[in-house]
C-alpha positions as CSV (number, residue, x, y, z in Angstrom):
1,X,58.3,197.0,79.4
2,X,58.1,199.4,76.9
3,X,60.8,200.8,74.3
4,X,63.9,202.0,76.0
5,X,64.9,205.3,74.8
6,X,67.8,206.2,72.5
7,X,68.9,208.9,74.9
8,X,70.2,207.8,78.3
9,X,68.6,211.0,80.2
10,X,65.1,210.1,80.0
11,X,63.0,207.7,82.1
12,X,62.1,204.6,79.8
13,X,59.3,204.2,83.0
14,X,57.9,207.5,82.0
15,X,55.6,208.3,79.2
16,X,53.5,211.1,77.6
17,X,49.6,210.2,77.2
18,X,48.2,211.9,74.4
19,X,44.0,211.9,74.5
20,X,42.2,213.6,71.9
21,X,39.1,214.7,71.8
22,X,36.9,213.7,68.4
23,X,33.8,213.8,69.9
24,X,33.4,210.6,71.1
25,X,30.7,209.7,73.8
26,X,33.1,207.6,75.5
27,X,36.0,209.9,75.4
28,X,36.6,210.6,79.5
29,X,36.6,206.5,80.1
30,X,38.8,206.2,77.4
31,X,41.4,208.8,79.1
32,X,41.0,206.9,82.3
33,X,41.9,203.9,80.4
34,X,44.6,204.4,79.3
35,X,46.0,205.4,82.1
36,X,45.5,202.0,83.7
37,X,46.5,200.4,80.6
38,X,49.9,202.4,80.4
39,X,50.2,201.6,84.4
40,X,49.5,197.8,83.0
41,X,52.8,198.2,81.0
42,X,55.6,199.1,83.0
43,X,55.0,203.3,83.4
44,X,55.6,204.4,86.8
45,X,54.8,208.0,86.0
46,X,53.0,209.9,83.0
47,X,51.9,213.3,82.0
48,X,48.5,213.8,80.3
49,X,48.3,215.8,76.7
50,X,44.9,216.6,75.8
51,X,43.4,218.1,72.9
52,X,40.4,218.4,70.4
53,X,40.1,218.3,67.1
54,X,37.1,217.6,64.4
55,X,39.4,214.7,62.5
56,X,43.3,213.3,63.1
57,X,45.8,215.7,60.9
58,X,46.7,213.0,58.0
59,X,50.6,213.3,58.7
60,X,51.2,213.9,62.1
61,X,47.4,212.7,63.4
62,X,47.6,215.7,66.4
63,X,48.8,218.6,64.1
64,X,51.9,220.3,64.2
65,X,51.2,222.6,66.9
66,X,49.9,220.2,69.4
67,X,53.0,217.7,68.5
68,X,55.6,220.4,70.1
69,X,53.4,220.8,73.2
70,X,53.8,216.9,73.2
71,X,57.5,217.4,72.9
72,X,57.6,220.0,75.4
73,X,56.2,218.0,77.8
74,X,57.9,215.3,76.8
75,X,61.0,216.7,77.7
76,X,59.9,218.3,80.9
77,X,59.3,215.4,82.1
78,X,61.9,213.6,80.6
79,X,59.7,211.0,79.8
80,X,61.1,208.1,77.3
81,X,58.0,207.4,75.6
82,X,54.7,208.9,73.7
83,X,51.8,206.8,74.1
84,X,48.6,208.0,71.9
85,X,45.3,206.8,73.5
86,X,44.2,206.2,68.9
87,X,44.9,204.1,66.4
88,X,48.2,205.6,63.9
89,X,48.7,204.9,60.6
90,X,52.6,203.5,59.9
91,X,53.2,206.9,58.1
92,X,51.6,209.0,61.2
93,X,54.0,206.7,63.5
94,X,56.9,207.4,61.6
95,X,56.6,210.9,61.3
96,X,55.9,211.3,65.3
97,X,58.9,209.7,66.0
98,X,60.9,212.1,64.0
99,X,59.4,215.1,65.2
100,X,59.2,213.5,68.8
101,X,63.3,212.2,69.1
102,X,61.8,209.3,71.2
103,X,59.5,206.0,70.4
104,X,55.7,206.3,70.1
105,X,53.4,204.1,70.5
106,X,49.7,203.7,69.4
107,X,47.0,201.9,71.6
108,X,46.9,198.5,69.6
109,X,50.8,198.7,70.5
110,X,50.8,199.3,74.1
111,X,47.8,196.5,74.5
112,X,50.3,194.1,72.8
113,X,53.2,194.7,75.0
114,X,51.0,194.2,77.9
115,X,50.0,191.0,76.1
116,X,53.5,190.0,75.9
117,X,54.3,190.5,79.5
118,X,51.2,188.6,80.4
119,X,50.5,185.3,78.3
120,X,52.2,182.2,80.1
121,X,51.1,179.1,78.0
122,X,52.4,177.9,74.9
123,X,48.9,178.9,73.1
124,X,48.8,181.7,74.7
125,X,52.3,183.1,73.3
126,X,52.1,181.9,69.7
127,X,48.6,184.1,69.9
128,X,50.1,187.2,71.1
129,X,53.0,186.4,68.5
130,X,50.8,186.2,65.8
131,X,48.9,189.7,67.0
132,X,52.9,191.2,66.4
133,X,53.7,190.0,63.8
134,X,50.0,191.0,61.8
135,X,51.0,194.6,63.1
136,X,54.7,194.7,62.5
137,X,53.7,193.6,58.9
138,X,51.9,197.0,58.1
139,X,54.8,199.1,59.7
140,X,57.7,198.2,58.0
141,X,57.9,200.9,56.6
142,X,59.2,202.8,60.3
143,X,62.9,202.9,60.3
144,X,63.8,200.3,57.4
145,X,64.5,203.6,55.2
146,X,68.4,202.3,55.0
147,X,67.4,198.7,53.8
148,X,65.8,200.2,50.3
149,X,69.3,199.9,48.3
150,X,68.7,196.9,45.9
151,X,70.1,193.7,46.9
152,X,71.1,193.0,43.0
153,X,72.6,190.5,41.4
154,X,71.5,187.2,39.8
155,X,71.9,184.3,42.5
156,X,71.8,186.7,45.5
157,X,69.7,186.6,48.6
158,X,66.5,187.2,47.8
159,X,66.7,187.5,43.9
160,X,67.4,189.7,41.5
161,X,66.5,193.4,42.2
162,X,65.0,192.6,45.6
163,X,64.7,195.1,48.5
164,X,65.4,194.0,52.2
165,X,61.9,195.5,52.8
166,X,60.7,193.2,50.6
167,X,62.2,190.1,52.0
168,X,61.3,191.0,55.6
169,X,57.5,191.2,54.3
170,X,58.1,187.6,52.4
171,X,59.8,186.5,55.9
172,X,56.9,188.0,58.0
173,X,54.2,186.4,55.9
174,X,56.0,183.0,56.1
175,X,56.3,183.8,60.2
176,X,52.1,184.4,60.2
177,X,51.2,181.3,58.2
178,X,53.5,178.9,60.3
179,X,52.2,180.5,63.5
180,X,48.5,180.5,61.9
181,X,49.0,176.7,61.5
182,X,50.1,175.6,64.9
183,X,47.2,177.5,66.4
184,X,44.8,176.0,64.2
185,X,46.6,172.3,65.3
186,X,45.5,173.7,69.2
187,X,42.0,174.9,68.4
188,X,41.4,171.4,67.1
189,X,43.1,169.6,69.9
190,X,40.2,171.6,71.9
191,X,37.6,171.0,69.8
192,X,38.5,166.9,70.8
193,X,38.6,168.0,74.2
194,X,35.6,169.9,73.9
195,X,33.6,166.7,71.9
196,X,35.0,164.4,74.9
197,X,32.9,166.9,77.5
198,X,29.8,166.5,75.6
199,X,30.1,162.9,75.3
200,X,30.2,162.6,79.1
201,X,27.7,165.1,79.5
202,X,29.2,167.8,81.3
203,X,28.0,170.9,81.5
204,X,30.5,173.6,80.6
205,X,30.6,177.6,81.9
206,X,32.8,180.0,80.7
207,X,33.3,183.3,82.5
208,X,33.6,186.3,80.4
209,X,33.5,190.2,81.0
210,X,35.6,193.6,81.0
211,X,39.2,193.6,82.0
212,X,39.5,193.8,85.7
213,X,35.7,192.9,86.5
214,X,37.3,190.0,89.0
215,X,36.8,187.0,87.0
216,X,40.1,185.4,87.8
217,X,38.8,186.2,91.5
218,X,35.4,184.6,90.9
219,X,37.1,181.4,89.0
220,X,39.4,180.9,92.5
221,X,36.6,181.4,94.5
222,X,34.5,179.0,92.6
223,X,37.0,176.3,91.7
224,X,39.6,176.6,94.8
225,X,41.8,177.6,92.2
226,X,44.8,179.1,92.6
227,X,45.4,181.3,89.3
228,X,46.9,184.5,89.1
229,X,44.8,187.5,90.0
230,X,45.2,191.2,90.6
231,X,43.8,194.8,90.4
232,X,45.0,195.6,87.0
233,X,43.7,195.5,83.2
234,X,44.5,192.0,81.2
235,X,45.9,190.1,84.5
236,X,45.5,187.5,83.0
237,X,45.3,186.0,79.5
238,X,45.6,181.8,79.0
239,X,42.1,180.4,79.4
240,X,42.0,177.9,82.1
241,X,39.8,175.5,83.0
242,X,38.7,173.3,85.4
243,X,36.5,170.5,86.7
244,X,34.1,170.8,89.6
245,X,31.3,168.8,91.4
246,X,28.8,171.1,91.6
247,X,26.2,169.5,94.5
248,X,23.5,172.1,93.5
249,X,23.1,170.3,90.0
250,X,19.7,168.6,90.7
251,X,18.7,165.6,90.7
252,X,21.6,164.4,92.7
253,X,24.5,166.7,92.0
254,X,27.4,166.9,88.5
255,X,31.0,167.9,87.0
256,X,30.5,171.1,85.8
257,X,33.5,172.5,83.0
258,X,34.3,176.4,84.0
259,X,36.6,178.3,81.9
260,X,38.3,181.5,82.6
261,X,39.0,183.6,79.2
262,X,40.8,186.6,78.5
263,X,39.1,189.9,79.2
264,X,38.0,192.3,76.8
265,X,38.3,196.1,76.7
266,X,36.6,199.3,74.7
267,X,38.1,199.5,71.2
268,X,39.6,195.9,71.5
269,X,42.1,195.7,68.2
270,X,40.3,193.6,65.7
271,X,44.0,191.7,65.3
272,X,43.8,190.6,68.9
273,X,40.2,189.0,68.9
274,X,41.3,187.2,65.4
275,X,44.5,186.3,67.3
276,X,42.8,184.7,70.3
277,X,39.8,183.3,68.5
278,X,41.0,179.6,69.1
279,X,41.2,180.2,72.9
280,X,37.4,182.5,72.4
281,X,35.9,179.3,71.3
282,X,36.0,178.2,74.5
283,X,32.7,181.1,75.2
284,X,31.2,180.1,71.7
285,X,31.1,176.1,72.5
286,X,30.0,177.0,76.6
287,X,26.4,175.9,78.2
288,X,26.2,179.2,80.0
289,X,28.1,182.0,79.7
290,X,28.8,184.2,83.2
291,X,29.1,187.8,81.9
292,X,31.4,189.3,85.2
293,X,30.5,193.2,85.8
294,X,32.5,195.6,87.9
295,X,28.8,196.5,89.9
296,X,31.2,199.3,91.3
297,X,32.4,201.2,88.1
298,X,30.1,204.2,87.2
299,X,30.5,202.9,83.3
300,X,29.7,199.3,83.4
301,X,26.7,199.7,80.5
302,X,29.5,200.9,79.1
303,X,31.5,197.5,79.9
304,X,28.1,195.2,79.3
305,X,27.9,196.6,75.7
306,X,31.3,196.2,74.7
307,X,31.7,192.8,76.1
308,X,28.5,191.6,74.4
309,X,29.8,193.7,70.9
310,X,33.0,191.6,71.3
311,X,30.6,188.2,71.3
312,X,28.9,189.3,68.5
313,X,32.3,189.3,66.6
314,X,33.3,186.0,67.6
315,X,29.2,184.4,67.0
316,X,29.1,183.8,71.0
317,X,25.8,186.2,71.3
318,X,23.7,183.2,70.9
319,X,24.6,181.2,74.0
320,X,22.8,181.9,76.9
321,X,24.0,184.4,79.4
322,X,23.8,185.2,83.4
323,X,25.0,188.3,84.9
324,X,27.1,188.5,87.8
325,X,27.7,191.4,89.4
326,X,31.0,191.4,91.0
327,X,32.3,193.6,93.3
328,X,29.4,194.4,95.6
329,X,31.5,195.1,98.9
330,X,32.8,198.2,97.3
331,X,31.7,201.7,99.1
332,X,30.8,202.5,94.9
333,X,28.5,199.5,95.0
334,X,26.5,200.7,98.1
335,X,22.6,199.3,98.2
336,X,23.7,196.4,96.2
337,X,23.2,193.1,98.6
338,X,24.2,189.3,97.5
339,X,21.3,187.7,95.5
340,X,19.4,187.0,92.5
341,X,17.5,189.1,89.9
342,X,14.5,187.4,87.6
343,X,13.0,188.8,84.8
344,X,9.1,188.9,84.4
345,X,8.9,185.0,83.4
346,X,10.7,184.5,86.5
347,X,14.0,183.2,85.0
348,X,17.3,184.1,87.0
349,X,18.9,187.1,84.6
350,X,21.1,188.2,87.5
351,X,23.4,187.7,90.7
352,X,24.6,190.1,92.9
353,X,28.2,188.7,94.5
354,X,31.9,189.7,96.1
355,X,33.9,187.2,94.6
356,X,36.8,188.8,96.8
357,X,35.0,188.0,100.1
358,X,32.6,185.1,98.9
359,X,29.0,186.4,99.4
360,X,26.3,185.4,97.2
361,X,28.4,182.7,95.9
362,X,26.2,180.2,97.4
363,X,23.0,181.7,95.2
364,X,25.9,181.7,92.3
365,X,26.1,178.2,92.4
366,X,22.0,177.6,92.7
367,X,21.8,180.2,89.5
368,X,24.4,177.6,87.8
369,X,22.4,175.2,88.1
370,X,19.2,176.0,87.7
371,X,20.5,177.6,84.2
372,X,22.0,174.1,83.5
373,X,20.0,172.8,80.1
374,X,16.8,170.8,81.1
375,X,18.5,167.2,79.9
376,X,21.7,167.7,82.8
377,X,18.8,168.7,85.3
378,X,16.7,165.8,84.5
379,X,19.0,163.0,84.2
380,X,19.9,160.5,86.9
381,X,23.4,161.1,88.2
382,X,25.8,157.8,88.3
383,X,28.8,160.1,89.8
384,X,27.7,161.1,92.6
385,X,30.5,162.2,94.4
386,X,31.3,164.6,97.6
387,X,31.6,168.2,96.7
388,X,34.9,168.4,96.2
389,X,36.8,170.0,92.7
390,X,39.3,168.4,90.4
391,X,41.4,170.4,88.4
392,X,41.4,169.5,84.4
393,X,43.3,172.2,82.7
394,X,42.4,172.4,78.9
């Protein structure tokens, strides 16, 4: 949930968007985005503040003007909260909260409270921790104004001549490095895991994508899983995984490894994908990677490019990729029919499924494995086994 308010009038569930315009290509998703991400976060109402401008204002990032039409809306609608759909500097943030009388929030801040809400595992929290803390580190400098007297004194907390601020920053440091630590101790206990897979030759999928393509919906369907899924941005974050026979693998069927991984999202804080690059792995060390599309959303070359950007960051653009596109049973989706797409070599590039009502899973499966690397296709199976799935979570 998002800051509560100082003043007990205003609805800590309500919140004024601010979107403004610099000219980007992108900027009407963006808008829409936020939106949904704020809706993510706990707001149960909002009013929209637009604007344009040719660069932020260095102080207040919207200019002095626009800032009391924010507050007058603000206060209309008694809302508890400013959310800006940008990036703000810690000085920008502080000086919006002064003029503004309530908290504010940038988008790399509301993403991380949704983050918080979300993650489950262990792993999963001490990543989203270590996101916080990265950020809290460069914005000390909001509301600590009455820590700056000196500490003084020889033998004193902190040592002599010290500032608070200065010994939150030493305590914030020492925070990141113990947290960086015990996520490096978990990315090597799956790299083990990941060494253990190879040895048995198993082939290993992960399913990657935009926020809300239906991944989670498409890793149920395809492992009779059980994991949390619903119509909103970062559902989910913890990659699971699990272990399935997979009859389709020729010559006489195979375990296949399928991982579900956090989705990603245009303008995805650099912080985050550093944060979650232990559980990312799992899409840099996979066999095949299934990018998920929304087939229904009028942007989703939009969504394919930022997804595959995001890869590039983390060095996954080198494994090979299958697109599935998700969603087909949507009215938006019209003329799409469950199937599979070949390029002019006549490899499988695409699939057309519903994950939500199952078609085209079945030519899924066959895509899977025809993908599968040529030495799992031409090996003799020794456990054979009923199609049936076995959960192994990472």
């Amino acid at each position: 949930m998002l800051d509560s308010p100082a003043a007990g009038n205003l609805n800590p569930e309500a919140a004024v968007l601010v979107c403004l315009d610099f000219g980007e290509p992108d900027f009407a998703e963006s808008m829409e985005e936020i939106q949904r991400l704020a809706e993510s976060a706990g707001v149960s109402s909002h009013v929209v503040v637009r604007g344009k401008r040719q660069r932020p204002d260095p102080a207040l990032f919207a200019g002095s003007g626009k800032v009391e039409e924010i507050l007058a809306a603000a206060e209309e609608a008694g809302a508890g909260s400013v959310i800006f759909n940008h990036h703000l500097s810690p000085v920008q943030e502080r000086n919006l909260q002064k003029k503004l009388d309530r908290p504010v929030l940038d988008r790399t801040r509301l993403i991380l409270d949704i983050f918080a809400q979300r993650a489950r595992t262990h792993e999963g929290k001490l990543q989203v921790e270590l996101a916080q803390m990265q950020y809290l580190s460069t914005r000390l400098v909001r509301g600590w104004t009455h820590l700056e007297r000196q500490k003084g004194g020889i033998g004193l907390r902190g040592g002599p001549g010290e500032t608070q601020l200065e010994i939150d920053r030493r305590l914030i440091g020492v925070k990141i490095k113990s947290l960086k630590v015990q996520l490096e101790k978990a990315r090597l206990r799956r790299g083990v895991q990941r060494r253990a897979r190879s040895r048995r030759d198993v082939y290993s999928v992960s399913l990657v994508g935009y926020t809300n393509a239906g991944k989670s919906t498409l890793f149920n369907k395809l492992t009779h899983a059980k994991g949390y899924a619903a119509d909103q941005l970062f559902a989910t974050l913890d990659t699971t995984t699990r272990k399935v026979y997979l009859t389709e693998l020729p010559p006489s069927g195979g375990h296949v490894v399928i991982s579900d991984t956090v989705g990603f999202i245009l303008d995805l804080p650099t912080s985050l994908i550093a944060a979650f690059r232990a559980t990312l792995e799992e899409t840099v060390q996979a066999d095949l990677l299934l990018h998920v599309v929304d087939a229904a959303s009028p942007v989703r070359d939009m969504q394919i490019a930022e997804v595959n950007k995001v890869l590039a960051e983390i060095g996954a653009d080198q494994v090979p990729q299958l697109l599935v596109l998700n969603k087909i049973d949507l009215p938006a989706a019209a003329g799409l029919h469950p199937g599979v797409e070949r390029d002019e070599c006549g490899k499988i590039c695409k699939v057309r499924v519903s994950a939500k009502s199952g078609a085209g899973l079945a030519e899924l499966r066959g895509a899977v494995a025809e993908l599968a690397p040529a030495h799992l296709r031409s090996m003799t199976r020794t456990d054979a086994a009923p199609p049936t799935f076995h959960p192994e979570t990472a």
